[in-house]
C-alpha positions as YAML, in Angstrom:
chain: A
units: angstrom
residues:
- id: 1
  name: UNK
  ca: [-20.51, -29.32, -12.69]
- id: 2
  name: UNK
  ca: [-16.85, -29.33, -11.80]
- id: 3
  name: UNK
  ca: [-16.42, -27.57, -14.42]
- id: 4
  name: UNK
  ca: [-18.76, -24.73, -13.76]
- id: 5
  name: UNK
  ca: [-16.81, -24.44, -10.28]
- id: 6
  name: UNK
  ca: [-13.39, -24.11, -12.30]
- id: 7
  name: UNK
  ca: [-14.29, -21.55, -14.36]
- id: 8
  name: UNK
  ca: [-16.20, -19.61, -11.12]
- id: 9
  name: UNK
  ca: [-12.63, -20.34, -9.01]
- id: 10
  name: UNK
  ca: [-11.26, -18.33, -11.93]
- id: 11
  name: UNK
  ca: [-13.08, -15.31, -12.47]
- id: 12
  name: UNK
  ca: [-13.25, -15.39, -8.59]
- id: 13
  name: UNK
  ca: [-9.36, -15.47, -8.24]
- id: 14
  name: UNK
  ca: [-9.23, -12.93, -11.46]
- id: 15
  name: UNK
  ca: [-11.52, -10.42, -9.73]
- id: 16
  name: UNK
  ca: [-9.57, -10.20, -6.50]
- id: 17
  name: UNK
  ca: [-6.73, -10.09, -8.82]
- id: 18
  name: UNK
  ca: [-7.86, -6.90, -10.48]
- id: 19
  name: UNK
  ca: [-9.25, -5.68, -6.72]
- id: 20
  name: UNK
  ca: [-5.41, -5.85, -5.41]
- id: 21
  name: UNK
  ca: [-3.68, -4.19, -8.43]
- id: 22
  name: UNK
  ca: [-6.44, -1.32, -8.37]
- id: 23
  name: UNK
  ca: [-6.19, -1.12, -4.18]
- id: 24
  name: UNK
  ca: [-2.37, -0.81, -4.55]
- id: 25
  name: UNK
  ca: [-2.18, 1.57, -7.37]
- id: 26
  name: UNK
  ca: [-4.80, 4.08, -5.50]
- id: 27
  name: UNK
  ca: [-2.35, 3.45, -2.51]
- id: 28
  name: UNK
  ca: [0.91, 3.98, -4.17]
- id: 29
  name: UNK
  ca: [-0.47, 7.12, -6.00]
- id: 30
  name: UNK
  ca: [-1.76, 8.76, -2.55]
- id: 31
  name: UNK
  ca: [1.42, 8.36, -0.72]
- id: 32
  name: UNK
  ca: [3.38, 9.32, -4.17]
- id: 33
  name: UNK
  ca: [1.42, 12.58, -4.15]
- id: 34
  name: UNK
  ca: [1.49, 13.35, -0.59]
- id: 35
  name: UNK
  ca: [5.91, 13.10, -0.79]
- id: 36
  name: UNK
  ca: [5.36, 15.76, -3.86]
- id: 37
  name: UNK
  ca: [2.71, 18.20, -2.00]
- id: 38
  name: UNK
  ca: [5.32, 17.92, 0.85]
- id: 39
  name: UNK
  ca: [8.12, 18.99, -1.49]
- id: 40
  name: UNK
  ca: [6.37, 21.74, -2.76]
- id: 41
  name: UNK
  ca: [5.27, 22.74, 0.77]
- id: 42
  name: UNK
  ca: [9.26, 22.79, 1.53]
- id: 43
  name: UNK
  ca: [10.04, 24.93, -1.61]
- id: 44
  name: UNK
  ca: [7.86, 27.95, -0.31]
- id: 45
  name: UNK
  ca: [8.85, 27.54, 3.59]
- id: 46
  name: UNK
  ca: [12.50, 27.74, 2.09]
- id: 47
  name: UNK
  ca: [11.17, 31.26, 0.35]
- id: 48
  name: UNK
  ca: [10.02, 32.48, 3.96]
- id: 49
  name: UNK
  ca: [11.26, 30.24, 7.03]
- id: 50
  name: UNK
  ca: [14.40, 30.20, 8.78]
- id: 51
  name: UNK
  ca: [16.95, 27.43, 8.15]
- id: 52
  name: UNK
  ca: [15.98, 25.73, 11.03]
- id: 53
  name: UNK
  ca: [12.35, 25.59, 10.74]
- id: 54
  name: UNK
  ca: [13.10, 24.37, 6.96]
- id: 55
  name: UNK
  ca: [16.09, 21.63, 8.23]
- id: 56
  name: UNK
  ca: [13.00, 20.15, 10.76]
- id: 57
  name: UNK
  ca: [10.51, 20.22, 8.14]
- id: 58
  name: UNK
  ca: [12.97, 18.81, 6.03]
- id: 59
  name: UNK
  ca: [13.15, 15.98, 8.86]
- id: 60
  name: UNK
  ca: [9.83, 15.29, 9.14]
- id: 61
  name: UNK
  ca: [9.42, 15.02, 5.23]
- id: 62
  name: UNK
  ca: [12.93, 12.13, 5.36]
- id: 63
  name: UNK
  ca: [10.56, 11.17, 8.33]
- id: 64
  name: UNK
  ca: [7.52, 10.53, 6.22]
- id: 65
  name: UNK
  ca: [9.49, 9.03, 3.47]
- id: 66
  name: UNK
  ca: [10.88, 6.39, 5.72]
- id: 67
  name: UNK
  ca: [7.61, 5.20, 6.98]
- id: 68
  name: UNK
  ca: [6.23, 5.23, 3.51]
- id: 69
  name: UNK
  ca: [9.48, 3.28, 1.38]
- id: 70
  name: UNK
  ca: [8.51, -0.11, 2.83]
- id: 71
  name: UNK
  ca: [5.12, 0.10, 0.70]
- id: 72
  name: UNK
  ca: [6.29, 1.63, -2.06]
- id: 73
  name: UNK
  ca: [8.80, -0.72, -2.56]
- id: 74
  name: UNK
  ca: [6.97, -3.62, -1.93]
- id: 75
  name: UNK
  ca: [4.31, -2.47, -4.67]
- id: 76
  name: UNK
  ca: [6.85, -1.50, -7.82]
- id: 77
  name: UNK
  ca: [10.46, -2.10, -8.65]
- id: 78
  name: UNK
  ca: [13.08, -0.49, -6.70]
- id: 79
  name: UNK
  ca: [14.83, 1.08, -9.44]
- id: 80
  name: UNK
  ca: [11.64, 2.97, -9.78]
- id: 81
  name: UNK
  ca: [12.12, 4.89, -5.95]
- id: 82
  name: UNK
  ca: [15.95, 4.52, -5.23]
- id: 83
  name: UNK
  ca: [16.57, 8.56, -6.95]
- id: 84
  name: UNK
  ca: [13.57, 9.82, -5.09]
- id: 85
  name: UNK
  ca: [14.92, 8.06, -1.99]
- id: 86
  name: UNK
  ca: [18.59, 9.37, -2.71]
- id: 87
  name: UNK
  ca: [17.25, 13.02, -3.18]
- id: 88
  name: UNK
  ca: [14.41, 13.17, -0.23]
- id: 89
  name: UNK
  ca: [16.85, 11.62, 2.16]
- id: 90
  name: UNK
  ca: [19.94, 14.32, 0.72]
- id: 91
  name: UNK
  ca: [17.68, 17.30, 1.40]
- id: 92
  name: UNK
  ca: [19.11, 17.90, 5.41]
- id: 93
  name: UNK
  ca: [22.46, 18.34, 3.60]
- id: 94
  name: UNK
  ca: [21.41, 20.24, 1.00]
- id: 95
  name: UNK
  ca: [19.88, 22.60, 3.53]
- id: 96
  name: UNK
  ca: [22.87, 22.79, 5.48]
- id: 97
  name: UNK
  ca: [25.62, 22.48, 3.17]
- id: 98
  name: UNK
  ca: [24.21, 23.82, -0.19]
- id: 99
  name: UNK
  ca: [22.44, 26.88, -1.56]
- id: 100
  name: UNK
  ca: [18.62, 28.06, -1.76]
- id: 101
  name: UNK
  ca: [18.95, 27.65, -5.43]
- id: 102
  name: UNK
  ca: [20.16, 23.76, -5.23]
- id: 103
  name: UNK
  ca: [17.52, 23.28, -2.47]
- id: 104
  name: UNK
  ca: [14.92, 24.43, -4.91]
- id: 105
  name: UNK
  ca: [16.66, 22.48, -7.36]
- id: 106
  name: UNK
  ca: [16.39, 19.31, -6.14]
- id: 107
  name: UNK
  ca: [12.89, 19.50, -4.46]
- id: 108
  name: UNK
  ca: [11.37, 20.13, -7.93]
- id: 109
  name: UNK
  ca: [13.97, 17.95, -9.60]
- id: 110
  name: UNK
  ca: [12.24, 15.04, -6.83]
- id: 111
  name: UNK
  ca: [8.61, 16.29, -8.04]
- id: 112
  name: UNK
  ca: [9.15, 15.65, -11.21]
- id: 113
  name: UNK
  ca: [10.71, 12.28, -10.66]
- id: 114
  name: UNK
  ca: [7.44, 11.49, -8.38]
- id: 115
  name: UNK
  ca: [5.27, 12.84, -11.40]
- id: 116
  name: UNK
  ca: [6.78, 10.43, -13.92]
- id: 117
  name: UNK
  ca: [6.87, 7.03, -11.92]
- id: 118
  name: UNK
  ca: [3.04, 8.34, -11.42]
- id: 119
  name: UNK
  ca: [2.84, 8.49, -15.07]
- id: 120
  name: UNK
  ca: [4.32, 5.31, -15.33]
- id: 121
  name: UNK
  ca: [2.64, 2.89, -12.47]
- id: 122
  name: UNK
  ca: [-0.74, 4.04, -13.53]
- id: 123
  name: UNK
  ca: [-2.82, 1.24, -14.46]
- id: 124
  name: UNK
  ca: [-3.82, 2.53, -18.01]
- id: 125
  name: UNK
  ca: [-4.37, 0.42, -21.28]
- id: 126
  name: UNK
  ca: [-0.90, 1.76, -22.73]
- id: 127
  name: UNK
  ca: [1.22, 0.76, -19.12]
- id: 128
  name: UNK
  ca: [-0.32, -2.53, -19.01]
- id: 129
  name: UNK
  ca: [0.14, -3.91, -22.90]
...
């Protein structure tokens, strides 16, 4: 009888195991993909807004990525966000200081960086062994 109630305790503890890393990586995924839909929602304002409508959109989008970094970084490795961080949170200069080409540059540039650590945290048979 004891045990039967070890081996339940296990596959109990396993289960909510599995239930966290599949809750997180739906989590980290949606707030990954929202950043990236806001990028490319900043590349075609930059093709028809003004410069100030794109610096406050710009804002709101270092805004959203600021409320957002806690989680991400408390479900994968730093290393993972830190160049998404450093270009997201570089955009308001790039706007001001830079070119439309380097804005463009570095909003896809941060989309495809989002797209691989996607890639990479999802939980698939070849990311897991």
């Amino acid at each position: 009888l004891s045990e039967l109630k070890r081996l339940i305790t296990a596959f109990v503890l396993l289960g909510i195991s599995v239930a966290l890393s599949i809750w997180s990586n739906i989590i980290f995924e949606k707030k990954m993909i929202n950043l990236s839909d806001s990028l490319s929602i900043l590349i075609e304002c930059s093709e028809s807004c003004s410069k100030e409508e794109l610096s406050e959109k710009a804002e709101l989008l270092v805004f959203q990525w600021e409320t957002c970094s806690p989680l991400l970084h408390s479900l994968i490795l730093h290393e993972g966000t830190d160049e998404i961080e450093q270009n997201i949170t570089s955009l308001p200069l790039v706007i001001e200081y830079g070119t439309d080409e380097e804005f463009k540059s570095k909003c896809i540039e941060t989309i495809n960086r989002i797209d691989n650590l996607i890639k990479a945290e999802k939980l698939t048979v070849e990311n897991i062994f």
